[in-house]
Backbone as CSV, one residue per row, in Angstrom:
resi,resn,N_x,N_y,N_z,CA_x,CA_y,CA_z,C_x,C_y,C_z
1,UNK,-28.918,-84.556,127.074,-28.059,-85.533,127.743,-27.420,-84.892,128.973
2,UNK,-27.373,-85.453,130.263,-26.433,-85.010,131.508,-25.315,-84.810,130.633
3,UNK,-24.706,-83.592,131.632,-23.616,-82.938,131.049,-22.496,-83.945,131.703
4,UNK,-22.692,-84.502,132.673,-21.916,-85.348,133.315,-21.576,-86.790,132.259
5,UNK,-22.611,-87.146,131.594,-22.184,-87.901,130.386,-21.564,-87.248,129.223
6,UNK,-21.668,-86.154,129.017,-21.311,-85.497,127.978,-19.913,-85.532,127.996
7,UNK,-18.941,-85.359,129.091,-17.339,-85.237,129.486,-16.945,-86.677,129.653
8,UNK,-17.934,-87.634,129.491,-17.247,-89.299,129.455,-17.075,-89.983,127.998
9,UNK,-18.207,-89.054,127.330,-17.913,-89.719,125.773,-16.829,-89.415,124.837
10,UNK,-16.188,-89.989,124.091,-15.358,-90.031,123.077,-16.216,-89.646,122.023
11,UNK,-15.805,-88.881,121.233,-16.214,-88.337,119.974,-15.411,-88.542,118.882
12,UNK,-15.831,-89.173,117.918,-14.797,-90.135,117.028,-15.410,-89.175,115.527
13,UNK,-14.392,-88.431,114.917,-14.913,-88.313,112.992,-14.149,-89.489,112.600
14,UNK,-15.008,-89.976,111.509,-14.343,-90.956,111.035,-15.116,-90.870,109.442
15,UNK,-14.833,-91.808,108.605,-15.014,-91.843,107.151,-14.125,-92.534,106.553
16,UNK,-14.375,-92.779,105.072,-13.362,-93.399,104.215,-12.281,-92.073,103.810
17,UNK,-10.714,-92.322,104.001,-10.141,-91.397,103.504,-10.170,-90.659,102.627
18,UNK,-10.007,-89.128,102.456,-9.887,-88.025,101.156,-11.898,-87.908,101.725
19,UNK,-12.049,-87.999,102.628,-13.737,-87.665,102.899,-13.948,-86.472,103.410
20,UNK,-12.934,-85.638,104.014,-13.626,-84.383,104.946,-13.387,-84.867,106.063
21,UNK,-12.883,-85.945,106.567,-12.581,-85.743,107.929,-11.612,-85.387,108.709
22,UNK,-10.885,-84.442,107.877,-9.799,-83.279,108.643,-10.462,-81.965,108.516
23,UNK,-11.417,-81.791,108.220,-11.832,-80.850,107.767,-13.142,-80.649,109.354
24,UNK,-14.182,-81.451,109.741,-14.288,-81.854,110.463,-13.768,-81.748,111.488
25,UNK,-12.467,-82.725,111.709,-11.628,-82.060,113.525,-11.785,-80.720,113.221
26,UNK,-11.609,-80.180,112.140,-10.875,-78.491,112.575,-12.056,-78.379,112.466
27,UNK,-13.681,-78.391,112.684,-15.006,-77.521,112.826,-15.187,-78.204,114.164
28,UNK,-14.938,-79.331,114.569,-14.833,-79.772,115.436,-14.341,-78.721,116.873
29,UNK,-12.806,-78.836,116.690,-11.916,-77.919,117.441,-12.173,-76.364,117.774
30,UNK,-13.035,-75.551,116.450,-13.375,-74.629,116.412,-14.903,-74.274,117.257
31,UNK,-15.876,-75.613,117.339,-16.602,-75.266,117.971,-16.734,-75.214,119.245
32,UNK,-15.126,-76.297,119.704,-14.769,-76.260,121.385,-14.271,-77.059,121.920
33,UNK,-14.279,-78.515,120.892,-13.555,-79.661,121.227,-12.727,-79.832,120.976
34,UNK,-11.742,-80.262,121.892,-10.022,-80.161,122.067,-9.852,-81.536,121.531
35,UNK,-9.047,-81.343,119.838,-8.782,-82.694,119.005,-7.521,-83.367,120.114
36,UNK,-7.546,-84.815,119.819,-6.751,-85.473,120.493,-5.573,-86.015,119.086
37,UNK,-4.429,-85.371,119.094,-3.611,-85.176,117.462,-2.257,-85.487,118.498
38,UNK,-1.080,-85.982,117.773,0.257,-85.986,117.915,0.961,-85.092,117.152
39,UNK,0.003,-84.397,116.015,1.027,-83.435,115.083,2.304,-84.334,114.425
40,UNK,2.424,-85.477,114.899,3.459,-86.172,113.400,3.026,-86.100,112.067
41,UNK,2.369,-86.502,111.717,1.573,-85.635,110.225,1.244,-84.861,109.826
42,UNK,2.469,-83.781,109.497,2.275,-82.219,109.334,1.257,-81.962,108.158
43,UNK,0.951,-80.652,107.993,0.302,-80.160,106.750,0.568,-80.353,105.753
44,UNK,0.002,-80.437,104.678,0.735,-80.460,103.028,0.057,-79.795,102.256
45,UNK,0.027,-80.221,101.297,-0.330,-79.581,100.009,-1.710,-80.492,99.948
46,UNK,-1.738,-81.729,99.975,-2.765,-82.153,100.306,-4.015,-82.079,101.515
47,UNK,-3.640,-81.340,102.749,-4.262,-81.647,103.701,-4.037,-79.730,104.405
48,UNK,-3.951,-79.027,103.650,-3.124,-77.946,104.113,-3.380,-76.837,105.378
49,UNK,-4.592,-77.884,105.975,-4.624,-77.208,107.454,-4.507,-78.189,108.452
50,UNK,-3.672,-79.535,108.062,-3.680,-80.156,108.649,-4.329,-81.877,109.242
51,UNK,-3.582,-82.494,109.449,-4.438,-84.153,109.173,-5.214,-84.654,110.167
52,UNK,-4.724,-84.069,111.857,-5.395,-84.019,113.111,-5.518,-85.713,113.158
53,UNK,-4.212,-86.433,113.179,-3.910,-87.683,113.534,-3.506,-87.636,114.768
54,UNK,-3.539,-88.677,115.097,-3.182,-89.992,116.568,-2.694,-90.766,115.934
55,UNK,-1.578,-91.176,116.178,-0.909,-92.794,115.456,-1.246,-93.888,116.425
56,UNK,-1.344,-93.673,117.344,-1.686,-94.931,118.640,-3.062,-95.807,118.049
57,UNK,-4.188,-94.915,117.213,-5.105,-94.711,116.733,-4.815,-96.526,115.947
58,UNK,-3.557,-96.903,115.184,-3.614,-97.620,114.085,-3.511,-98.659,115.187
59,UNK,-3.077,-98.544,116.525,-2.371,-99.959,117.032,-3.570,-100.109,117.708
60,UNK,-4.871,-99.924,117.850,-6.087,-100.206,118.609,-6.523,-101.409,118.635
61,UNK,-5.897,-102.296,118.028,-6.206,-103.817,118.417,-5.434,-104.347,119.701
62,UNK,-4.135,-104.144,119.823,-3.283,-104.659,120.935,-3.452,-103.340,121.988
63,UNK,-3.614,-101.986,121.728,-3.463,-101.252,123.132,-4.286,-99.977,122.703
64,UNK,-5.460,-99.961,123.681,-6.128,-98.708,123.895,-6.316,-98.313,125.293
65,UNK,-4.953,-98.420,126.210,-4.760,-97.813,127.638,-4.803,-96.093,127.220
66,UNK,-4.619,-95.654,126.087,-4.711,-94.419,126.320,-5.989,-93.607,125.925
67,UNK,-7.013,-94.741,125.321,-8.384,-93.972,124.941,-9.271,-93.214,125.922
68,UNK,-9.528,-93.671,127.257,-9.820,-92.607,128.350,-9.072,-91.730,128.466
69,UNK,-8.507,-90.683,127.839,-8.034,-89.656,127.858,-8.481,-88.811,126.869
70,UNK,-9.294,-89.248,125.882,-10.094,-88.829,124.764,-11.234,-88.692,124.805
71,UNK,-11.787,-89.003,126.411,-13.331,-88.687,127.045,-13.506,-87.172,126.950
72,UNK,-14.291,-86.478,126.305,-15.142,-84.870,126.158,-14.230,-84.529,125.282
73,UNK,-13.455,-85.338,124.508,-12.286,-85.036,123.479,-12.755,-85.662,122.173
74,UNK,-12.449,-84.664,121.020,-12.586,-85.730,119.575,-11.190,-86.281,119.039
75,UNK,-11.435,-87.679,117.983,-10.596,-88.136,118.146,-10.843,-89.201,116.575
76,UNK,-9.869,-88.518,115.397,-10.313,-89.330,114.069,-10.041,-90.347,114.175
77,UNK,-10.980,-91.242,113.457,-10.587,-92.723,113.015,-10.801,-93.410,111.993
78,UNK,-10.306,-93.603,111.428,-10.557,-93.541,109.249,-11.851,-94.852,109.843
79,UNK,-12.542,-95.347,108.608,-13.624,-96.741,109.187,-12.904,-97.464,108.922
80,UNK,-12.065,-98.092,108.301,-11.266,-99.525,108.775,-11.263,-99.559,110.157
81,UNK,-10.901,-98.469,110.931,-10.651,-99.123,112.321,-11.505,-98.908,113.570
82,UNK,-12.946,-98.086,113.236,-13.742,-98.097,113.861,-14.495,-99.233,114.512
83,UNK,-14.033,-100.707,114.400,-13.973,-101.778,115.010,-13.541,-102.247,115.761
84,UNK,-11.870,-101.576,115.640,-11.572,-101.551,116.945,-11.343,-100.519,118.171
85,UNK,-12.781,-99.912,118.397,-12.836,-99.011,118.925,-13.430,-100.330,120.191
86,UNK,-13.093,-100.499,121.407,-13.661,-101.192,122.540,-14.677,-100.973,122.948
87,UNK,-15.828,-101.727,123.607,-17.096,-101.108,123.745,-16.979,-100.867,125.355
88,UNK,-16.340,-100.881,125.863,-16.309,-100.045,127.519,-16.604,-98.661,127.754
89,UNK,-16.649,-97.823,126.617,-17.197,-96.634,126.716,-18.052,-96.048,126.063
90,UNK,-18.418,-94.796,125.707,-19.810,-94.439,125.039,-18.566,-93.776,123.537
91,UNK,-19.546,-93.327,122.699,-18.777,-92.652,121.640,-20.118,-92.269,120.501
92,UNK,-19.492,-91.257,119.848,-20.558,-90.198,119.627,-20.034,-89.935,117.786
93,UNK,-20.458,-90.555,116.994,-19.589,-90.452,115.789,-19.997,-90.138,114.448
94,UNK,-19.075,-88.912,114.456,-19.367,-87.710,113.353,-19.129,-88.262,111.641
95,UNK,-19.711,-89.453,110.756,-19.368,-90.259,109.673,-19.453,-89.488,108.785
96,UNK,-18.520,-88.965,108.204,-18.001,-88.399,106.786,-18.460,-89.023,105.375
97,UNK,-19.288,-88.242,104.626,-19.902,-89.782,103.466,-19.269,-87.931,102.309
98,UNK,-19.142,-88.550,101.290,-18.620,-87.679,100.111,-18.776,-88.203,98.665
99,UNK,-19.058,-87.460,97.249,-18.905,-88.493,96.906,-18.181,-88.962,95.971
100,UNK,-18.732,-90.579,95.581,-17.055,-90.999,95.817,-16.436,-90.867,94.008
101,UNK,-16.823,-90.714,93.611,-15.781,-89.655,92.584,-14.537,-88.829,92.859
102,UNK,-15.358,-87.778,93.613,-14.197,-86.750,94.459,-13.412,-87.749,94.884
103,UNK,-13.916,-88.379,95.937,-12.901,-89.289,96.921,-11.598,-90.014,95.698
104,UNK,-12.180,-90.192,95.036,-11.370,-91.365,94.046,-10.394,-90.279,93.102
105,UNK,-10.743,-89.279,92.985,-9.968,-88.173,92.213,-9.265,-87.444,93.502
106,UNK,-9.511,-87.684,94.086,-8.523,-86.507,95.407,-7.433,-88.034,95.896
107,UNK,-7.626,-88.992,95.774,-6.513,-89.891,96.365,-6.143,-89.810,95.066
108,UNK,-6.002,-89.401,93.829,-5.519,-89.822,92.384,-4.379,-88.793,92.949
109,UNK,-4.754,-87.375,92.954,-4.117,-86.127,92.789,-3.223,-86.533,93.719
110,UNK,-3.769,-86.758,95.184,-2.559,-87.553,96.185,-1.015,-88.385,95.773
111,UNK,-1.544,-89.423,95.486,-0.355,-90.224,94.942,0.076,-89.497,93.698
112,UNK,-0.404,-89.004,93.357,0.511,-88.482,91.401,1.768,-87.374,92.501
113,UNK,0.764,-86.305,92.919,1.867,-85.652,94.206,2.830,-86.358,94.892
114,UNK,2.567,-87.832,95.085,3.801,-88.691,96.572,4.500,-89.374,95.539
115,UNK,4.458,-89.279,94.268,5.286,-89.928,92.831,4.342,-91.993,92.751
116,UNK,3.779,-91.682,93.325,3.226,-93.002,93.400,2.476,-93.722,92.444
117,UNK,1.842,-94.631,92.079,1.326,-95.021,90.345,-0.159,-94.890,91.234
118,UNK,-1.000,-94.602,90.537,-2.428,-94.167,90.684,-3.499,-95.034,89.835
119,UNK,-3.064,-95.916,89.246,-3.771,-96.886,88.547,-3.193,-98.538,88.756
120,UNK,-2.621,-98.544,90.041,-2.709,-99.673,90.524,-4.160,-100.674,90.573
121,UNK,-5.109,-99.770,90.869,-6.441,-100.315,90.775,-7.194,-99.419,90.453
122,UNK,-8.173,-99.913,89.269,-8.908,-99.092,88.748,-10.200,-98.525,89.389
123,UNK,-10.574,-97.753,88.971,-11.681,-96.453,89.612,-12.967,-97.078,90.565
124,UNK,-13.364,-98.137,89.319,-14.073,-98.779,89.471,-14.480,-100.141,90.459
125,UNK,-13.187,-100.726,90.081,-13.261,-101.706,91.292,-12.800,-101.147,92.469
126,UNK,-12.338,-99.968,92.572,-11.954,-99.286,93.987,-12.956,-98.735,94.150
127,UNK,-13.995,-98.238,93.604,-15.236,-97.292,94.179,-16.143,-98.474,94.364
128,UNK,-16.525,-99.789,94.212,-16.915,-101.165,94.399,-16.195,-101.527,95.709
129,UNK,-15.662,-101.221,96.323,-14.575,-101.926,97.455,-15.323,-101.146,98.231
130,UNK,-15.151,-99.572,98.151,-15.460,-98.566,99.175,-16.618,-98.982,99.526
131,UNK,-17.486,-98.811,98.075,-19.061,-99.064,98.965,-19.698,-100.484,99.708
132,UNK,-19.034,-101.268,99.478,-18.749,-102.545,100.191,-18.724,-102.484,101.300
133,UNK,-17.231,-101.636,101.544,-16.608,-101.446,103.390,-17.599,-100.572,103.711
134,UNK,-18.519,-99.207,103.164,-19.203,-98.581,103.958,-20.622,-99.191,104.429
135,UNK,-20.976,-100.226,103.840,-22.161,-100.501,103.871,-21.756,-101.513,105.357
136,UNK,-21.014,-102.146,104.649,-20.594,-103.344,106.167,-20.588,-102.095,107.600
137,UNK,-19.468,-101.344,107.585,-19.386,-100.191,108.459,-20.860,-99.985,109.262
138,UNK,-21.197,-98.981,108.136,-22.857,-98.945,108.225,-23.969,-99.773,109.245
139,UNK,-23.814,-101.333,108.930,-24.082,-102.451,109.382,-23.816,-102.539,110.297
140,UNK,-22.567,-102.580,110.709,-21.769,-102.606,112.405,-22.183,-101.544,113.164
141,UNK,-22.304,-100.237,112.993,-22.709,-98.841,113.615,-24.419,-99.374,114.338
142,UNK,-24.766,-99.458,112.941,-25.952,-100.045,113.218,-26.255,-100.481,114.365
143,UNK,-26.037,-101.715,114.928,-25.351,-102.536,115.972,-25.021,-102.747,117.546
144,UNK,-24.276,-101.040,117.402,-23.722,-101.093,118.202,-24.478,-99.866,119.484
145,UNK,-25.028,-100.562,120.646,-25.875,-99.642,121.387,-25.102,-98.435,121.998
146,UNK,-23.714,-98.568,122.478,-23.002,-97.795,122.869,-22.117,-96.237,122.047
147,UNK,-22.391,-96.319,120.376,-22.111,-95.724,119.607,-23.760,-94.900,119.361
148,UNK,-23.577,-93.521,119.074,-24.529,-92.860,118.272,-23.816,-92.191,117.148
149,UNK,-24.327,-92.241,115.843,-23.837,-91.879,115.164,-24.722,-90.660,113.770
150,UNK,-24.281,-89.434,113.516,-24.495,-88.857,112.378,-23.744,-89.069,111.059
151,UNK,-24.522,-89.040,110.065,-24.004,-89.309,108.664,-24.062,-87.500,108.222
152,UNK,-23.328,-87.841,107.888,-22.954,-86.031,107.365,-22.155,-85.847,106.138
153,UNK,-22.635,-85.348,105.447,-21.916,-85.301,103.592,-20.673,-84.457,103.420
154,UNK,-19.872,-84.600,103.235,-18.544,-83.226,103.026,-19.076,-82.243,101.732
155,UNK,-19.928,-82.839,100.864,-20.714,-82.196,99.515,-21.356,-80.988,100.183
156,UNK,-22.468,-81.440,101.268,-23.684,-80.688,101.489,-23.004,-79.677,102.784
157,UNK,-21.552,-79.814,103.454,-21.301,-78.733,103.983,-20.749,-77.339,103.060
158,UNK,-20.170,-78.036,101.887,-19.804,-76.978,101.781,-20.621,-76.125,100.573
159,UNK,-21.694,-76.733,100.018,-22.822,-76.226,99.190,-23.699,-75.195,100.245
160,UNK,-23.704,-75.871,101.945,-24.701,-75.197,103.042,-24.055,-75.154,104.181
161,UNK,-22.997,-74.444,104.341,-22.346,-74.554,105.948,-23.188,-74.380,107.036
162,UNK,-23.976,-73.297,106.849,-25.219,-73.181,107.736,-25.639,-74.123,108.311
163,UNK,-26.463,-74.757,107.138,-27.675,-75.859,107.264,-26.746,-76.976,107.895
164,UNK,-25.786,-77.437,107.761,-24.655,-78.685,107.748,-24.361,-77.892,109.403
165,UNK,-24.134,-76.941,109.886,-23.770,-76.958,111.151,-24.505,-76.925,111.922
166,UNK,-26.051,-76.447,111.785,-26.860,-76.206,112.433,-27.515,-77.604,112.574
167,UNK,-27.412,-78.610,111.814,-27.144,-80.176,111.870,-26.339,-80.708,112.830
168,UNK,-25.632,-80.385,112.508,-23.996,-80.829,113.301,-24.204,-80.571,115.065
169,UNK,-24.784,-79.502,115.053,-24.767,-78.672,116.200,-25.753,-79.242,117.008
170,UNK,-26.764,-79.498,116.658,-27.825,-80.250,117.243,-27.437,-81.483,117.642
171,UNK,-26.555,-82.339,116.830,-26.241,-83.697,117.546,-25.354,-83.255,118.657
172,UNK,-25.091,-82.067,118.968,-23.879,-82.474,120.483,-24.829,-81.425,121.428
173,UNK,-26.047,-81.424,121.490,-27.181,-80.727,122.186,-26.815,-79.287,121.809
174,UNK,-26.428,-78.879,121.146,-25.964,-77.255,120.632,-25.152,-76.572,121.630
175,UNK,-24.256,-77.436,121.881,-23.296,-77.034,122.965,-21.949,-76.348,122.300
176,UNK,-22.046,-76.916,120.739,-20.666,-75.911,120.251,-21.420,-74.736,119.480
177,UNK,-20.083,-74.035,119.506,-20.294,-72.511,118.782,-19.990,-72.444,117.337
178,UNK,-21.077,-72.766,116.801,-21.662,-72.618,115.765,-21.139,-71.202,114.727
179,UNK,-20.940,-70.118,115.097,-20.415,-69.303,113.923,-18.981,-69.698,113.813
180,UNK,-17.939,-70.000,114.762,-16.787,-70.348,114.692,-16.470,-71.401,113.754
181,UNK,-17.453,-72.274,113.907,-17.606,-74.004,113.085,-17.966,-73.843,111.528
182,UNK,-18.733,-72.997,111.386,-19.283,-72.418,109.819,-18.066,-71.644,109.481
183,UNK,-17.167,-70.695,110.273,-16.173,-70.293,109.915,-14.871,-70.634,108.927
184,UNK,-14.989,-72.116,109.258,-13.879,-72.966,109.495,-13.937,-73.148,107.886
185,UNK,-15.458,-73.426,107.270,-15.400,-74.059,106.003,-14.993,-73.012,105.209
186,UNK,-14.043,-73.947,104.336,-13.317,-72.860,103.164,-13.866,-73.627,101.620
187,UNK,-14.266,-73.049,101.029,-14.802,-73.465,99.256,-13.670,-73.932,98.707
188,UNK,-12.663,-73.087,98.906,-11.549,-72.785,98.079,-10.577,-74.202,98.377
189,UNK,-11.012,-74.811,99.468,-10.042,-76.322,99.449,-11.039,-77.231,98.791
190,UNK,-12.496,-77.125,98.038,-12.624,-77.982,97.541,-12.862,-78.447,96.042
191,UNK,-11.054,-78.587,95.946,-10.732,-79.068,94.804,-11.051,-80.063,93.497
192,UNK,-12.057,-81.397,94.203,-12.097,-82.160,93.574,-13.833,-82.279,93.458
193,UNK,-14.431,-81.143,92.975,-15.908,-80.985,93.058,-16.415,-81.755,91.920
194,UNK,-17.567,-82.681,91.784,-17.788,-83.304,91.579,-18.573,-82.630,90.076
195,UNK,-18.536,-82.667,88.770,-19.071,-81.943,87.662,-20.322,-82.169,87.547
């Protein structure tokens, strides 16, 4: 790709939450791309290197005057709102898929941590919802000529950081630095491994 297109696109991780896509900005950031974050959502116990949010991010239906500023920049966006991403520009998007067990046991551990009830809805009809919204998602990506998009597992990076970056790496023409990005992955944050 002209490198001259390369500094106009937006680079979006996105996924269903508790997926790896903080995990992501920071392989992201490490391989060279400057995350586009406000830092209001500090670290926790849950997220403990960090959430690499934009809050402007949620109001993208009424105002995205500030998304050209996120051109040769990455920039998360959970998939609920990857719809309203505007099609006036190009975007390049890194989709977080995990599975969803983990996902459903790492938002459990979440709320039991924020004192919150965790069986508001059961496992089941919430892992029925997810794959619903991803498939629709899916569908829309599909779609859309101005979006390119990789599907990338949070499972298979951290079973193969290698193989998963040397993946990774190829979709942005192997322009990031690759040992820095394999660096990044830690075993030891992944807590909710699937038996």
């Amino acid at each position: 790709m002209n490198p001259v297109l390369q500094t106009e696109l937006i680079t979006v991780v996105s996924g269903l939450p508790r997926s790896g896509t903080s995990m992501m900005m920071k392989m992201l950031e490490a391989g060279g791309l400057a995350p586009v974050t406000d830092e209001i959502r500090t670290a926790d116990e849950d997220n403990p290197t960090g959430y690499y949010e934009f809050e402007k991010v949620k109001e993208m239906k009424t105002d995205t005057s500030w998304l050209p500023e996120a051109q040769g920049k990455v920039i998360k966006v959970i998939s609920a709102l990857l719809q309203d991403l505007p099609a006036g520009h190009r975007y390049r998007v890194v989709f977080m898929r995990r599975e969803m067990t983990e996902i459903l046991a790492s938002q459990r551990q979440m709320l039991i941590r924020r004192g919150q009830e965790p069986d508001k809805v059961a496992d089941e009809k919430m892992a029925a919802m997810f794959e619903k919204h991803l498939a629709k998602v899916g569908e829309w990506l599909d779609a859309q000529p101005h979006i390119d998009v990789l599907f990338i597992k949070y499972n298979d990076i951290l079973d193969d950081p290698a193989g998963s970056v040397t993946t990774l790496n190829a979709f942005f023409g192997n322009e990031l630095d690759a040992g820095k990005m394999q660096a990044v992955v830690d075993s030891q944050l992944y807590r909710q491994r699937k038996k």
